[in-house]
C-alpha positions as CSV (number, residue, x, y, z in Angstrom):
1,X,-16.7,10.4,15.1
2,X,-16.5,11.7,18.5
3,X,-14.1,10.5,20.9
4,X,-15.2,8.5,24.0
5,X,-14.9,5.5,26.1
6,X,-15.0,3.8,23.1
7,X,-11.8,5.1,21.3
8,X,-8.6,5.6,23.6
9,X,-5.7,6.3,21.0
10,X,-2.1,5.9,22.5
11,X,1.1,7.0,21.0
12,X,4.8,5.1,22.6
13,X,7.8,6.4,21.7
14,X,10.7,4.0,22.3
15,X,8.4,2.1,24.6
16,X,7.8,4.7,27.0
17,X,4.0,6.2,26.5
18,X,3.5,9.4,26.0
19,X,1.1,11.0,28.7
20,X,0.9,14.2,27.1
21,X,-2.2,15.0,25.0
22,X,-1.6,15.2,21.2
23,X,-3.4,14.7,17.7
24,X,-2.2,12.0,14.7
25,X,-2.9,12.0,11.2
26,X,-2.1,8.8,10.3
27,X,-2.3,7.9,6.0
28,X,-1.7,4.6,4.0
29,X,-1.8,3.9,0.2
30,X,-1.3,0.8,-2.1
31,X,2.7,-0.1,-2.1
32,X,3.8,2.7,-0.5
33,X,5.3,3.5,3.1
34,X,2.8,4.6,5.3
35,X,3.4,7.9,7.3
36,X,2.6,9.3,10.9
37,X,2.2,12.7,11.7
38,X,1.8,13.6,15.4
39,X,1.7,16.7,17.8
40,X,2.5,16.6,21.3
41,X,1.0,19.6,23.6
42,X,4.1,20.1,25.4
43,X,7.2,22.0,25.8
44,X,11.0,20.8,25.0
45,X,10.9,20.7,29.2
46,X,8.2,18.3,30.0
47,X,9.0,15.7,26.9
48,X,11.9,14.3,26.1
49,X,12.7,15.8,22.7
50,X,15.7,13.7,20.9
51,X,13.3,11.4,19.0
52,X,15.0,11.2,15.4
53,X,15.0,7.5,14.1
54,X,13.1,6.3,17.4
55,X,10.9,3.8,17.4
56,X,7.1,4.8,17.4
57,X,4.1,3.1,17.7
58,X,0.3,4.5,17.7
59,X,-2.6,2.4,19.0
60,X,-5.9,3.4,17.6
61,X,-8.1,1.8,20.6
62,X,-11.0,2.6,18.4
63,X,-14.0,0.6,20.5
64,X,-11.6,-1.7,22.4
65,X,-8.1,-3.0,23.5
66,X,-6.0,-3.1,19.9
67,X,-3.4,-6.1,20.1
68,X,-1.2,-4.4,17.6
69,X,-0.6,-0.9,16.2
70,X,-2.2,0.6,13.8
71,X,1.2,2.3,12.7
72,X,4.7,1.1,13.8
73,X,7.4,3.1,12.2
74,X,11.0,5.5,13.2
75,X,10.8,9.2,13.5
76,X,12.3,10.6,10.8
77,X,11.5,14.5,11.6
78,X,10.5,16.5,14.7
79,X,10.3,20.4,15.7
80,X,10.3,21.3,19.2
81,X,7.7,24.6,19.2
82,X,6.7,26.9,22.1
83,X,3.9,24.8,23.4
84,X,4.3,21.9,21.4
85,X,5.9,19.0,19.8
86,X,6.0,17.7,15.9
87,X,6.8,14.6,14.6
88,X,6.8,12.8,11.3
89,X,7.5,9.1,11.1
90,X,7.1,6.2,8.4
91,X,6.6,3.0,8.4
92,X,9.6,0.5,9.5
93,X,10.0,-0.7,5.7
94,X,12.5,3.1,5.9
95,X,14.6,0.1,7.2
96,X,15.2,-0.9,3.9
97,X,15.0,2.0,1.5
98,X,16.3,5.2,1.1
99,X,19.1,6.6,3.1
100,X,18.0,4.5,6.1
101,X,19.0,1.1,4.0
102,X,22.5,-0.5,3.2
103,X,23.3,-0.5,-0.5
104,X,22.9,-4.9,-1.4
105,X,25.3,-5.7,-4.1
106,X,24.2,-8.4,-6.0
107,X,26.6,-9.5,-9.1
108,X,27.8,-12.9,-10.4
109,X,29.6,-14.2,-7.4
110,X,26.8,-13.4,-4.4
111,X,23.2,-13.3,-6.4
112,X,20.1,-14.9,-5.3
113,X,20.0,-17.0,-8.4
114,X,17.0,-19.5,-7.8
115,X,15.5,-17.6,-5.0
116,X,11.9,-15.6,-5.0
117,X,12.2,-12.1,-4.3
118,X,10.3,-13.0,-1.3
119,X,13.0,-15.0,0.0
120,X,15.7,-12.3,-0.6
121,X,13.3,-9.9,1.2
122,X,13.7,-12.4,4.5
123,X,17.6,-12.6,3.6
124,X,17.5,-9.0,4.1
125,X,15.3,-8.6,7.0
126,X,17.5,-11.2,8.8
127,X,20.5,-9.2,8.3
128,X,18.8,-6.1,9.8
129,X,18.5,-7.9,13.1
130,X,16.0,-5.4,14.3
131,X,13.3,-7.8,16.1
132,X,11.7,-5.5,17.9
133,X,10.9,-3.3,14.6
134,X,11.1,-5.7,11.9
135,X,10.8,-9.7,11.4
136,X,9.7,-12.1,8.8
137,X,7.2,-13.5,11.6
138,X,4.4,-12.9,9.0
139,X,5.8,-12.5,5.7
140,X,4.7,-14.6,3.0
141,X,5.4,-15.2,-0.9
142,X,3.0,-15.0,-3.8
143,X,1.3,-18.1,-4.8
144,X,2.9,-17.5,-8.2
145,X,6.5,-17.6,-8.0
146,X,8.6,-14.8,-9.1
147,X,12.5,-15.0,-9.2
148,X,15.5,-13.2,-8.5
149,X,17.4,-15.3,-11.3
150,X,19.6,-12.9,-13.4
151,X,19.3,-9.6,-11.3
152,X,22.4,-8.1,-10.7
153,X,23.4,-4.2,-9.7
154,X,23.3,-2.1,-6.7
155,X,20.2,-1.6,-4.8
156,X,18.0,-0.7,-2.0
157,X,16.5,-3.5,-1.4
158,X,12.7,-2.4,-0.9
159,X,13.0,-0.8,-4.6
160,X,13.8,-3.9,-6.2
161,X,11.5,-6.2,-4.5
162,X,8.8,-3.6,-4.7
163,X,9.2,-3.0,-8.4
164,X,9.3,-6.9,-9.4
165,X,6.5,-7.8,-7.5
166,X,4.4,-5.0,-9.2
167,X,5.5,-6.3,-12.2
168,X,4.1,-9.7,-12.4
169,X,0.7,-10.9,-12.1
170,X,-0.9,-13.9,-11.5
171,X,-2.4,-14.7,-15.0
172,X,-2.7,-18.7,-14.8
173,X,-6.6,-18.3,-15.1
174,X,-7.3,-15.1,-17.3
175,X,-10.4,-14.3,-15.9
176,X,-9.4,-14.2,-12.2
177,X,-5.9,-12.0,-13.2
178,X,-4.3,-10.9,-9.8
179,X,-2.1,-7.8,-9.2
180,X,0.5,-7.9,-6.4
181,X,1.8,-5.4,-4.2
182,X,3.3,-5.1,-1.2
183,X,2.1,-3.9,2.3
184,X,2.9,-3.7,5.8
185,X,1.3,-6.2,8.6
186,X,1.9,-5.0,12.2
187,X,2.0,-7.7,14.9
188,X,2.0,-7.2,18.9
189,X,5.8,-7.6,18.8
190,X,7.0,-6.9,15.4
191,X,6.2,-5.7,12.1
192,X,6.5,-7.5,9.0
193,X,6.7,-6.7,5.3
194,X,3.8,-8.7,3.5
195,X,2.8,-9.6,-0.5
196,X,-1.1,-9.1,-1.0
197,X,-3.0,-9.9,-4.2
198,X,-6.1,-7.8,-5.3
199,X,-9.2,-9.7,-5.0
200,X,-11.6,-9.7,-8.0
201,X,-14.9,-7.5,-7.8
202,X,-18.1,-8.9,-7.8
203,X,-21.4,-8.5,-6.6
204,X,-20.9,-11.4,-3.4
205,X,-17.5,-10.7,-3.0
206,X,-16.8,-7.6,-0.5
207,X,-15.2,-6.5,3.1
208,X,-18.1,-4.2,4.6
209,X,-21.3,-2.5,3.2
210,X,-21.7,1.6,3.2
211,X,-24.4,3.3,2.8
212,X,-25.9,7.3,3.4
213,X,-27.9,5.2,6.3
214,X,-24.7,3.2,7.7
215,X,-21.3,4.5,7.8
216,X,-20.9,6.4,4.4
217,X,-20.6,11.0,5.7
218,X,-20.0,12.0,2.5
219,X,-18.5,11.3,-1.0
220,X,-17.4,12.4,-4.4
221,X,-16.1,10.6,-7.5
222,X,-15.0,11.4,-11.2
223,X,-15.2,8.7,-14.0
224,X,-12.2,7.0,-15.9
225,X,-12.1,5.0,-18.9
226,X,-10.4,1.4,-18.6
227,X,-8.1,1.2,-20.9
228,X,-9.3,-0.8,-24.4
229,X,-6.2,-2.0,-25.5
230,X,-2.6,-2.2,-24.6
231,X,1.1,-2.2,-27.1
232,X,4.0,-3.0,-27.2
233,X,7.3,-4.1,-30.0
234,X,8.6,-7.3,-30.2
235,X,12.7,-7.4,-30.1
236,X,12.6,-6.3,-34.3
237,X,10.3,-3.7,-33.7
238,X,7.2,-5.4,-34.9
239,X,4.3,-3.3,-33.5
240,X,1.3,-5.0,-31.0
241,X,-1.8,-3.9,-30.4
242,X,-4.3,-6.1,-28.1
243,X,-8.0,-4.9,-28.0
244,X,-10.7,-5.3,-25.2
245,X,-14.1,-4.5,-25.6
246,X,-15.5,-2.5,-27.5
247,X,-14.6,0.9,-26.2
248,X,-18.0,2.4,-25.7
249,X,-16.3,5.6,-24.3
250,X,-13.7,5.7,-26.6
251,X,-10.3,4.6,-27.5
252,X,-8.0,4.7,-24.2
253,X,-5.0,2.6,-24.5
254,X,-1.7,1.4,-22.2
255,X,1.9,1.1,-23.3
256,X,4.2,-2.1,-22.1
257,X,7.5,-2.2,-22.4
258,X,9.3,-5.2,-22.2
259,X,11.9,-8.3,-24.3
260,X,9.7,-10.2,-26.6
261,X,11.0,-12.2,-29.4
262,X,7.6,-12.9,-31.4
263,X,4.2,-10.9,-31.9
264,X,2.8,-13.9,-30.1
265,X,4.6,-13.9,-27.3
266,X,3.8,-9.9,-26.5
267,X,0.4,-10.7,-27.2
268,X,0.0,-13.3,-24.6
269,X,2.2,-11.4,-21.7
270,X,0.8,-7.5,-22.1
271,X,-3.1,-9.2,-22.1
272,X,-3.3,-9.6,-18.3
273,X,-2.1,-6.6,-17.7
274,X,-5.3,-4.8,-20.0
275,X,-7.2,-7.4,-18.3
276,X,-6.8,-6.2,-14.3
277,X,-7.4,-2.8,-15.4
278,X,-11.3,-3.1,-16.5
279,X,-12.8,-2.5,-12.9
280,X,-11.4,0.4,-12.2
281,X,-13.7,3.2,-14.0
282,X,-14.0,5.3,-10.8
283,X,-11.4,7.3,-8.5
284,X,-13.7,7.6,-5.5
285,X,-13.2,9.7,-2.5
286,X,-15.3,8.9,0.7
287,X,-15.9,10.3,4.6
288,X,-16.7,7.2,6.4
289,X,-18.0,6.9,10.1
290,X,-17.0,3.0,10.4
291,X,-14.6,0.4,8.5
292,X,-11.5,2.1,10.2
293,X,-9.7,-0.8,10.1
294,X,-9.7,-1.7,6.9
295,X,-6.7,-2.8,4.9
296,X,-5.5,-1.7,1.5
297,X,-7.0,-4.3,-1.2
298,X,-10.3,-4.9,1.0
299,X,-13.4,-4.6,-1.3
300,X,-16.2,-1.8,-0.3
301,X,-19.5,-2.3,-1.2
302,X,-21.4,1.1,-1.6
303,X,-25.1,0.8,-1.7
304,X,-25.6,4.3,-2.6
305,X,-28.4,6.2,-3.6
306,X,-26.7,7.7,-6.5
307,X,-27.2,4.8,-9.1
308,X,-23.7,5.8,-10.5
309,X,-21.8,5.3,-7.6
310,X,-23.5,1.9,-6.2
311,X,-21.5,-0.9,-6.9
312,X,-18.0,-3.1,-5.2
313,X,-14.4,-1.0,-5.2
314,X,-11.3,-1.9,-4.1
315,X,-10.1,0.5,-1.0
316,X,-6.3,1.9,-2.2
317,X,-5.9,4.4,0.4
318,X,-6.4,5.8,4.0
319,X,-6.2,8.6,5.8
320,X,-7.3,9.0,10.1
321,X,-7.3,11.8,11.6
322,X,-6.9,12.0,15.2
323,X,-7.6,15.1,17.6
324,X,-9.3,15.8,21.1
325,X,-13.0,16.7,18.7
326,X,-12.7,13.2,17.8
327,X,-11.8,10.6,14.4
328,X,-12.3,11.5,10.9
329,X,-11.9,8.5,8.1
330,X,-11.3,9.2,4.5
331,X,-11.2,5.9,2.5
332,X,-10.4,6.5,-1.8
333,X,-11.6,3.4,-3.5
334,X,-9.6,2.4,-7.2
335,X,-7.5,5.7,-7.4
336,X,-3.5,4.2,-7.6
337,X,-1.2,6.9,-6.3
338,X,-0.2,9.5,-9.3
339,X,3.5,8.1,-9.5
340,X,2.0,4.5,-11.0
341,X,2.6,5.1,-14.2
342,X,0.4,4.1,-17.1
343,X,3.9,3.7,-18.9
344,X,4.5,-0.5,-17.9
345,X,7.5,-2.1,-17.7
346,X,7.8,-5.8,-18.0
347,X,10.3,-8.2,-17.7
């Protein structure tokens, strides 16, 4: 896509725009930070050059005025070269990982007993008192409750409410089994830290239609088995096994690990988690000339010559790539990022 009057990307760092020309590669995936790359054609004498853990925020402008950021994030890395300027940023959930986070000790005197981890995330957030980064303006809590009670230790805080949420799934009606995960939603003032549930796939149910005809450059895909059945041990080591299908490509299978006290009682918590796994038989790869601005956990529909590859996905990650030539859009549809583990771990 070739840049015009139509797409006007701008890049502010600590509110102050950057006049300088430069190119962004901008990439998002399902629960994890996203990341900014930029380079700035300009010396250490014409920029100012003292950008670590500054605010940074890129505006796509792709065919009009954007309200809000794509990407709002700190600076975390940047290299002052000859003729130009590197920087690598992440989204502002850094706030509350890693290094950049404050250790929250949570033990039997100051717990959130009673509380949803959504509610300790906007604990947290409020104690930052960063409003023009961070705010709980949008943030929201899953329509399925899940508690802090009983957590104790020392944490970052993003960990433990990422790791709980991905944990739990909305299994009141078995055939419409949600997963959650978290995700970032960027607002003209602030950004704030958002839980998302995956839609279910069907044939009326998608975000925007590709095709070799409209919007779909170029593709590729491999084929993946869903899993046919799923294990786990009770609390005296009784073995369970849960079958689905009739594995027509074969016996692939899951692992759970988790505290059940009966057979039963494994069976009926480690079956929702086979059960949001059997629409995901493709990790597909695409080059797309429109849909930009889709989010993580929108549906694609891809009416495809290729009889293999027509069919609904959900999008999992997102890569833009920004330079004076023009915009390049790679969606991949189903693939989870390689350090989800098919090893579970369940309360």
């Amino acid at each position: 896509m070739n840049r015009s009057t139509y797409c006007n990307p701008k890049l502010y760092i600590d509110d102050v725009i950057v006049e300088s020309s430069f190119s962004a590669q901008y990439s998002e995936s399902i629960s994890s930070l996203s990341k900014l790359s930029v380079t700035i054609n300009a010396t250490h004498n014409e920029q100012f050059t003292d950008y670590f853990n500054k605010k940074i925020e890129f505006y796509l402008n792709d065919g009009g005025i954007d309200g809000a950021p794509l990407f709002r994030g700190l600076v975390k890395e940047s290299n002052v070269g000859e003729k130009s300027i590197s920087i690598s940023a992440v989204d502002v959930r850094t706030l509350l990982t890693g290094k950049d986070s404050v250790p929250i000790v949570i033990d039997e005197k100051n717990n959130y007993d009673g509380q949803t981890v959504m509610q300790f995330l906007i604990d947290v957030v409020n104690k930052i008192n960063q409003p023009s980064l961070i705010s709980n303006y949008y943030t929201n809590d899953t329509d399925k409750p899940v508690f802090m009670t009983g957590y104790r230790g020392t944490t970052s805080p993003y960990e433990v409410i990422n790791s709980t949420i991905s944990k739990h799934l909305n299994d009141d009606d078995m055939s419409l089994v949600g997963e959650y995960f978290l995700d970032i939603f960027h607002g003209g003032e602030s950004s704030s830290i958002i839980v998302n549930k995956l839609r279910q796939i069907d044939i009326n149910n998608f975000d925007i239609s590709l095709s070799e005809f409209d919007g779909l450059i170029k593709f590729s895909y491999k084929d993946r088995p869903s899993p046919s059945f799923i294990t786990a041990a009770t609390q005296d080591g009784q073995q369970v096994v849960v079958e689905y299908g009739n594995a027509p490509r074969g016996k692939y299978g899951m692992q759970a690990k988790g505290n059940y006290s009966s057979r039963g009682e494994a069976a009926e918590k480690i079956l929702p988690h086979l059960l949001v796994r059997q629409d995901t038989e493709k990790d597909i790869s695409i080059t797309v000339s429109k849909g930009i601005y889709l989010k993580i956990g929108n549906v694609v529909r891809i009416d495809s010559k290729d009889d293999t590859l027509r069919g609904q996905y959900r999008l999992t990650s997102k890569s833009i790539n920004y330079s004076s030539s023009g915009i390049t859009c790679s969606l991949s549809l189903n693939k989870k990022p390689e350090k989800l583990s098919e090893y579970i771990n369940l309360f």
